[in-house]
C-alpha positions as CSV (number, residue, x, y, z in Angstrom):
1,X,-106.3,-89.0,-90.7
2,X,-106.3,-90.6,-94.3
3,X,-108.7,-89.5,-96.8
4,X,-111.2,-92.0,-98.2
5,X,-110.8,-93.4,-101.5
6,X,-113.8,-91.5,-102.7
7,X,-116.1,-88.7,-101.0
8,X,-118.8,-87.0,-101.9
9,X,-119.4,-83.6,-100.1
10,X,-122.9,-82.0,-99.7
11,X,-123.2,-82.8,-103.6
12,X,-126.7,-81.5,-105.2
13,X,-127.5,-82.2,-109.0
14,X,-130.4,-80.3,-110.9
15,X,-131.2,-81.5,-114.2
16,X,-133.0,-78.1,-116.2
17,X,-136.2,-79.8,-118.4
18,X,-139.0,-77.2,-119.5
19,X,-141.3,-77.8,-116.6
20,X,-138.5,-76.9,-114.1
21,X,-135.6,-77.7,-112.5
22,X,-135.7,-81.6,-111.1
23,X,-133.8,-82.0,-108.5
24,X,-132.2,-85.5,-108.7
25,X,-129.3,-85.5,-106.0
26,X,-130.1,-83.2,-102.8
27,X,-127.0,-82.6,-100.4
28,X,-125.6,-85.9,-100.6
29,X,-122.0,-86.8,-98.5
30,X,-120.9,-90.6,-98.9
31,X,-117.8,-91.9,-98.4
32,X,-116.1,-95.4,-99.7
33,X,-112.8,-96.5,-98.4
34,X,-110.7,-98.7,-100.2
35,X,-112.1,-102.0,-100.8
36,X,-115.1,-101.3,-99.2
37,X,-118.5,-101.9,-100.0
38,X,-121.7,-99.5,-100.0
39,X,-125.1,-100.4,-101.3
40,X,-127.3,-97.6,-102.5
41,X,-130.6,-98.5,-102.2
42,X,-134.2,-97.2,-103.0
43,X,-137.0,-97.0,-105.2
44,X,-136.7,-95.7,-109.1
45,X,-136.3,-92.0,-108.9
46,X,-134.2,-92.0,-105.7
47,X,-131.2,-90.7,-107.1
48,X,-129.1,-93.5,-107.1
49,X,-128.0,-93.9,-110.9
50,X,-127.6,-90.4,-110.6
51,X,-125.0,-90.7,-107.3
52,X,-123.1,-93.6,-109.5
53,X,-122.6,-91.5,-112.5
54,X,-121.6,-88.9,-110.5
55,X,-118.8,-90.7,-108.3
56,X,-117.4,-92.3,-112.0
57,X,-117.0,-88.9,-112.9
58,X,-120.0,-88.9,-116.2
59,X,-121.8,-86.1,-114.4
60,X,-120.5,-82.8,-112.6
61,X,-122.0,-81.6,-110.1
62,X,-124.4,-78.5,-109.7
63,X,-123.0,-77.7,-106.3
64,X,-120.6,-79.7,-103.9
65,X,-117.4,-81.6,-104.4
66,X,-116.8,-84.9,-105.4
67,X,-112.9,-86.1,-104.2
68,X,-110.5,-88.7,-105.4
69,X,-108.0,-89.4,-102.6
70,X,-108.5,-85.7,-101.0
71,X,-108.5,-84.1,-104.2
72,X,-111.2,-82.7,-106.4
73,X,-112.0,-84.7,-109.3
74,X,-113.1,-81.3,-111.0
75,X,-110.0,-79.2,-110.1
76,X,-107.4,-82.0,-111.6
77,X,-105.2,-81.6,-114.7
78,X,-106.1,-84.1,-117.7
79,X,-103.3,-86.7,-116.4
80,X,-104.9,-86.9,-113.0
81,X,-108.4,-86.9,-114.2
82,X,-107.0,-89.7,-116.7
83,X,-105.7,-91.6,-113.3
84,X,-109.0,-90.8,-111.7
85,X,-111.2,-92.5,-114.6
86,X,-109.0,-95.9,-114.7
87,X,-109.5,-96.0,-110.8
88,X,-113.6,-95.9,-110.6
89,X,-115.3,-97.6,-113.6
90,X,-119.1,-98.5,-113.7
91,X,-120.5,-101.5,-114.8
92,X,-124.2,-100.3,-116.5
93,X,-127.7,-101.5,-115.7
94,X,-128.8,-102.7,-119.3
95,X,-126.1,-105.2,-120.7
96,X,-128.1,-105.4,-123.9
97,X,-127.4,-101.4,-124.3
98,X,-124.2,-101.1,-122.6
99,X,-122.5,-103.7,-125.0
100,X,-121.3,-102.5,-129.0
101,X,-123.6,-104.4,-131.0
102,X,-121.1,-104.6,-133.9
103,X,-117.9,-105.6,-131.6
104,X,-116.8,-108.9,-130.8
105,X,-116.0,-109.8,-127.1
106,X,-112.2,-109.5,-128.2
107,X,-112.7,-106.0,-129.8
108,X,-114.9,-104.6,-126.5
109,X,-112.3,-105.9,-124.2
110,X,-109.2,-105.5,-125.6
111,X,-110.1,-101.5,-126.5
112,X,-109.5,-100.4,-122.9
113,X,-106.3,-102.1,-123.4
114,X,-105.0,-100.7,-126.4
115,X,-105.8,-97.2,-125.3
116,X,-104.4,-97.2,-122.2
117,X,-100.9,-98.8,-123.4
118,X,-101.5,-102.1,-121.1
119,X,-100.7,-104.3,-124.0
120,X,-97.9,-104.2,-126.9
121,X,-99.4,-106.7,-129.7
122,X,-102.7,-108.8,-130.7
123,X,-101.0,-111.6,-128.9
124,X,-100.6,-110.1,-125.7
125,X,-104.2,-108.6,-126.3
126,X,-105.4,-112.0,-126.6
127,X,-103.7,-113.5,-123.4
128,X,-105.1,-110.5,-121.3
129,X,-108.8,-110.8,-122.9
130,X,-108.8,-114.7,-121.9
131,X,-107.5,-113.9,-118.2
132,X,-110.1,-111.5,-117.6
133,X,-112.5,-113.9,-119.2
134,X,-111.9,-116.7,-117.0
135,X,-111.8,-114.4,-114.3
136,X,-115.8,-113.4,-114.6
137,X,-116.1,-117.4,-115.5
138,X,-116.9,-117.0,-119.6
139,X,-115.4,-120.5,-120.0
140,X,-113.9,-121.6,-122.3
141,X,-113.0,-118.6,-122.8
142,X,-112.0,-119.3,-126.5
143,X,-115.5,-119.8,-126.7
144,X,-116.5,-116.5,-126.5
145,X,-113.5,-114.3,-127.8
146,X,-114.9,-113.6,-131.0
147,X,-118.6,-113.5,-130.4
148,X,-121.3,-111.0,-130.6
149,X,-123.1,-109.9,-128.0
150,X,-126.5,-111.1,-130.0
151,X,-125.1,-114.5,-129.8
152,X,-124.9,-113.9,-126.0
153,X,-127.0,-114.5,-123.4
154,X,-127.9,-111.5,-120.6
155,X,-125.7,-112.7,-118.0
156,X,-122.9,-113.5,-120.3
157,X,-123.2,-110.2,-121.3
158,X,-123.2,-108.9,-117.8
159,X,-120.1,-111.0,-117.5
160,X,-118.5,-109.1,-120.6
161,X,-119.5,-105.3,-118.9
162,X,-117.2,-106.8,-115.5
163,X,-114.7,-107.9,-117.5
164,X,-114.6,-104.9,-119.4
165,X,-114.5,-102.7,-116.3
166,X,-111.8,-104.9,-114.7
167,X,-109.2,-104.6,-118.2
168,X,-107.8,-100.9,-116.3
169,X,-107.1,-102.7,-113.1
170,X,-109.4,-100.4,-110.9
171,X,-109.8,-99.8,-107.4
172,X,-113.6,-99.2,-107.6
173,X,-117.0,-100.6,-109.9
174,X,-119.9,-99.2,-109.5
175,X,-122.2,-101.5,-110.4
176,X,-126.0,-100.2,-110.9
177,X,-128.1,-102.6,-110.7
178,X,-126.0,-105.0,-112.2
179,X,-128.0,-108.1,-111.7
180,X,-131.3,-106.4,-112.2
181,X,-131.3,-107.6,-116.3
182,X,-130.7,-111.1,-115.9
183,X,-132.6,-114.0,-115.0
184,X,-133.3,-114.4,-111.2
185,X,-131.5,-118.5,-111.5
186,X,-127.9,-116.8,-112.8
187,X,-128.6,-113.5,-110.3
188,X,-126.6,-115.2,-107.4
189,X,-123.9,-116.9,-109.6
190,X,-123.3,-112.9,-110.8
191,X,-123.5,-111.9,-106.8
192,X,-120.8,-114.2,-105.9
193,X,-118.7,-113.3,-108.8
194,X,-118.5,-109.8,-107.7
195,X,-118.1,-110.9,-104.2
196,X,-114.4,-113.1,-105.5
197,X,-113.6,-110.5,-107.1
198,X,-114.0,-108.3,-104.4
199,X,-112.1,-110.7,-101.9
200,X,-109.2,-111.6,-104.5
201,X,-108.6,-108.6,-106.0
202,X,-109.4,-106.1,-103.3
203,X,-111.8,-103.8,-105.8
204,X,-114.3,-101.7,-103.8
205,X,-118.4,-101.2,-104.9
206,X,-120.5,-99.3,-104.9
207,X,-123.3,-101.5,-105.5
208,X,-126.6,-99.9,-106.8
209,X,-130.3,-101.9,-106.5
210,X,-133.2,-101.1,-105.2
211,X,-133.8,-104.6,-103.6
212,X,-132.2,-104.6,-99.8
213,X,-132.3,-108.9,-100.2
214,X,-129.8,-108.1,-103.2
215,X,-128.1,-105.6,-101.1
216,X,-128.1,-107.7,-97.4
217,X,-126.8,-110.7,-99.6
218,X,-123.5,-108.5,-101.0
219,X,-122.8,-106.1,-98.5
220,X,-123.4,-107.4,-95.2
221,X,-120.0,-106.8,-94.4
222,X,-120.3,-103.7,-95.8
223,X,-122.6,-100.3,-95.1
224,X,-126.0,-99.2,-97.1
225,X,-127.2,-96.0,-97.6
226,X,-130.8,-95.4,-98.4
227,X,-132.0,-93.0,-100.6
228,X,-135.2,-91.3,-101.2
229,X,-136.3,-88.7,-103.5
230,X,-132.6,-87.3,-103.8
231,X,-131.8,-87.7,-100.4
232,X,-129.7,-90.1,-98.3
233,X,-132.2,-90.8,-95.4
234,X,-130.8,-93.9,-93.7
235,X,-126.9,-94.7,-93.1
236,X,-125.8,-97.3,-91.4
237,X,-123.7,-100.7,-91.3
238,X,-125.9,-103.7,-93.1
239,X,-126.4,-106.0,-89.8
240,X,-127.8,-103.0,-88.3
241,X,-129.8,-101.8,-91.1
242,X,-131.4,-105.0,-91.5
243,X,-132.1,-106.2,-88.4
244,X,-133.5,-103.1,-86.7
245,X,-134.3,-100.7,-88.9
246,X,-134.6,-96.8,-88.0
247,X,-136.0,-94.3,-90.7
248,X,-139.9,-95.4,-91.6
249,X,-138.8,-95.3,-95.6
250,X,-136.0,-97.9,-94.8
251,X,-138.7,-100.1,-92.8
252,X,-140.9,-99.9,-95.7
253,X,-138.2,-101.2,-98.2
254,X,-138.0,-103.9,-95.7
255,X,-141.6,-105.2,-95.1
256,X,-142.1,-105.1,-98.7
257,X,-139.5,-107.6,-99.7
258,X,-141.1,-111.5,-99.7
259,X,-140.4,-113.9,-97.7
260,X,-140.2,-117.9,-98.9
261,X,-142.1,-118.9,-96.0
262,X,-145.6,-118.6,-95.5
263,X,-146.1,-118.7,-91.9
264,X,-143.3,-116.3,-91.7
265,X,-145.1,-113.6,-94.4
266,X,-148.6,-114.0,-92.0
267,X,-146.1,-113.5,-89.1
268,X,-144.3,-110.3,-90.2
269,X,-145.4,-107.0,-89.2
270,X,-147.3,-104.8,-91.4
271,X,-146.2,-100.8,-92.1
272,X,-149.2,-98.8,-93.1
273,X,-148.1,-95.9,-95.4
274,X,-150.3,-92.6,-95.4
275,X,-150.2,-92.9,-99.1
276,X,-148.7,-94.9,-101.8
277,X,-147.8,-92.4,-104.2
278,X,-144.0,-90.9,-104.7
279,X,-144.2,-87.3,-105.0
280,X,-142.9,-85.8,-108.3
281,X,-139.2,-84.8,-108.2
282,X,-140.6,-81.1,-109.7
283,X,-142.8,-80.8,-106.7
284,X,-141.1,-82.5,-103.3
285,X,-142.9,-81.6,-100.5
286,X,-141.7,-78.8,-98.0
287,X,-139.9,-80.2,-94.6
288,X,-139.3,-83.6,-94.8
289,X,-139.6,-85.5,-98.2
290,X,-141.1,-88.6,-96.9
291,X,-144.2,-87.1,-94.6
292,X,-146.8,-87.2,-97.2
293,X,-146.3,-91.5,-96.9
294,X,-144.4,-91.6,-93.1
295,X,-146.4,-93.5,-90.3
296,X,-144.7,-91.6,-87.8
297,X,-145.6,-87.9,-89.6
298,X,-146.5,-85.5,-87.0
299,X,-147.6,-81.9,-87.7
300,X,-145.6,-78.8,-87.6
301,X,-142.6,-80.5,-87.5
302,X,-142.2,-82.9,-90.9
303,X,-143.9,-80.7,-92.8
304,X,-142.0,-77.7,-91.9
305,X,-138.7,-78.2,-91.0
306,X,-136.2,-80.7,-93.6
307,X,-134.3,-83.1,-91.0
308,X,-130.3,-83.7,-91.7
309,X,-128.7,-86.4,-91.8
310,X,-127.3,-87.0,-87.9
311,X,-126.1,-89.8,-86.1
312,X,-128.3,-91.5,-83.5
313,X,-125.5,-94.0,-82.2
314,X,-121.6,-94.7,-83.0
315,X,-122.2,-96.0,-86.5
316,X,-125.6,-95.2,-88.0
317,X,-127.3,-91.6,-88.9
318,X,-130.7,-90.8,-90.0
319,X,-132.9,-88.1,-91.2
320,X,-135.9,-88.0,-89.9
321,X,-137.3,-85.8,-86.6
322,X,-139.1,-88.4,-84.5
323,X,-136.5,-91.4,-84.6
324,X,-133.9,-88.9,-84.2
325,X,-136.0,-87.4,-81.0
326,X,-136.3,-90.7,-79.8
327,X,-133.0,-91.9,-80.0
328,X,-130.4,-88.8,-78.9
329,X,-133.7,-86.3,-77.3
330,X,-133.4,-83.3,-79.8
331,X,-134.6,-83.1,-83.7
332,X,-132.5,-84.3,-86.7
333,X,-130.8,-81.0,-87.0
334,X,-127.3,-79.9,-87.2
335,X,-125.7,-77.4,-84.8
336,X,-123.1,-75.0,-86.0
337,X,-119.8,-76.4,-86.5
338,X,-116.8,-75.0,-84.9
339,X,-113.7,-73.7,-87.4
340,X,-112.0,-76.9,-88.1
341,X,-114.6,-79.6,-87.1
342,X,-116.5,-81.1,-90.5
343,X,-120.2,-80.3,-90.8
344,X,-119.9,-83.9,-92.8
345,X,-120.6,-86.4,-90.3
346,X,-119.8,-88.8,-93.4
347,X,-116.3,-87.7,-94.5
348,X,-113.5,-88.0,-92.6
349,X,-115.2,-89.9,-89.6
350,X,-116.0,-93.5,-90.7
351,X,-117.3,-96.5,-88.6
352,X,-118.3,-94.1,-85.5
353,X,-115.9,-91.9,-85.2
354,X,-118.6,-88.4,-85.8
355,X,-117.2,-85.3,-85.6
356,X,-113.8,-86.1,-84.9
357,X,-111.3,-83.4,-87.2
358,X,-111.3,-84.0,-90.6
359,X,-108.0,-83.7,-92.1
């Protein structure tokens, strides 16, 4: 069996503050194959930003492994970690922060280049910089070569960050919340310029938002995984997601988001939380995370007893006790995995194919 582009196994990360330890990643396993695309998706404080950095190799891990082609990203030599950090680059949430105030667009892009020995002279510098300018549609691209980001608008900007990530030719962008910055009437025109890019060039994402209209707009041929409080609680390909829902946190995401049409908003069915409020990240709640706020919360069990992450058909998993119940007859938990068979129901058995050997 081949090994996914990137995996992330059972990966936890604790950030130490003086109040405590917050716990901002909680046993996360993902998976992206080449070309592929997988939303993360939740509210602030989900994890998600953390997950990206994490996969582009800012952040190590407290516990788990994070793996590039099979291999540990943490356990390689400088020249393969080098390798690894051209392949996966991140496009940033803030373009106004992400973006060298006292560079031009020629400088920021052509860096990359010079570094990495992809060009020989200014001139070739200069040919490259306008090809990867038309290619994120800054045109004329003369236009812009020796600007300022001041003199820029936000999704020009935006434009600049893709650009910049696509100077090392890489085989995945993770994009948090790339669109989230600019003005909703240029949001779409930046969605379908990741989208070409993704269809020409063959560039996975991992594509970070908390909106699931954002995410069901870029990935529906893709998956989405939704996170909550640290945790991955809903997996699952986008059709499915969005049209029948599973975990109560992923139905809640969904009810919340608008709809254009009145009749349809008076028509849609209503979630009642048990409460509103996110619990801190310094003090999650025992059992499950989410039973403070779930509809579905039923004593003795959410409170007490964490669900796992386990499939409930050929393509989606879910954490939580009751759907799980529901669906397959027993609770979200795992059984003991035989020598040889992966506890990961994520890695190494993609698009239905649960615990199958893992290579």
């Amino acid at each position: 069996m081949t090994e996914p582009l990137i995996a992330l196994d059972h990966v936890s990360m604790v950030f130490r503050t003086r109040r405590g330890g917050v716990r901002a990643m909680d046993d996360v396993s993902l998976s992206l194959e080449a070309g592929e695309v997988l939303c993360l998706v939740g509210e602030s404080g989900s994890g998600k930003t953390t997950t990206g950095k994490i996969v582009a190799g800012l952040l190590k891990p407290t516990s788990g492994s994070v793996r590039f082609r099979g291999q540990d990203i943490w356990q390689m030599d400088k020249a393969q970690f080098k390798a690894y950090r051209r392949a996966v680059q991140i496009v940033h949430q803030d373009p106004y922060a992400s973006l060298n105030p006292i560079h031009t667009v020629f400088t920021i892009l052509a860096a990359p280049l010079q570094r990495h020995g992809m060009v020989r002279s200014r001139a070739e510098a200069v040919r490259r910089v306008v090809e990867l300018l038309e290619t994120v549609d800054l045109t004329p691209p003369e236009s812009f070569l020796f600007k300022y980001p001041h003199q820029l608008s936000g999704g020009q900007r935006q434009r600049v960050s893709i650009a910049r990530a696509l100077t090392v030719n890489p085989e995945l962008i993770v994009a948090d919340e790339a669109t989230s910055m600019v003005d909703v009437s240029i949001r779409v025109s930046l969605l379908n310029t990741l989208q070409r890019l993704r269809d020409e060039l063959g560039v996975g994402f991992l594509f970070i938002t908390h909106d699931l209209a954002i995410a069901k707009y870029f990935a529906w041929h893709g998956r989405i995984a939704v996170m909550y409080l640290g945790r991955v609680v809903e997996f699952s390909p986008t059709p499915a997601l969005i049209n029948d829902p599973q975990h109560p946190y992923t139905r809640a995401l969904l009810a919340a988001i608008p709809e254009p049409d009145p009749d349809l908003t008076r028509r849609k069915g209503k979630l009642q939380l048990r409460s509103l409020d996110i619990p801190s990240l310094l003090h999650i709640p025992p059992g499950c995370s989410f039973h403070p706020r779930c509809p579905l919360f039923e004593a003795g069990l959410c409170d007490v007893q964490r669900p796992d992450l386990v499939p409930i058909d050929e393509k989606r998993l879910v954490a939580c006790h009751v759907v799980a119940r529901e669906r397959t007859g027993t609770i979200a938990k795992h059984m003991a995995s035989p020598v040889g068979i992966s506890s990961n129901p994520m890695i190494g058995a993609d698009r239905g194919e649960y615990g199958k050997e893992s290579s």
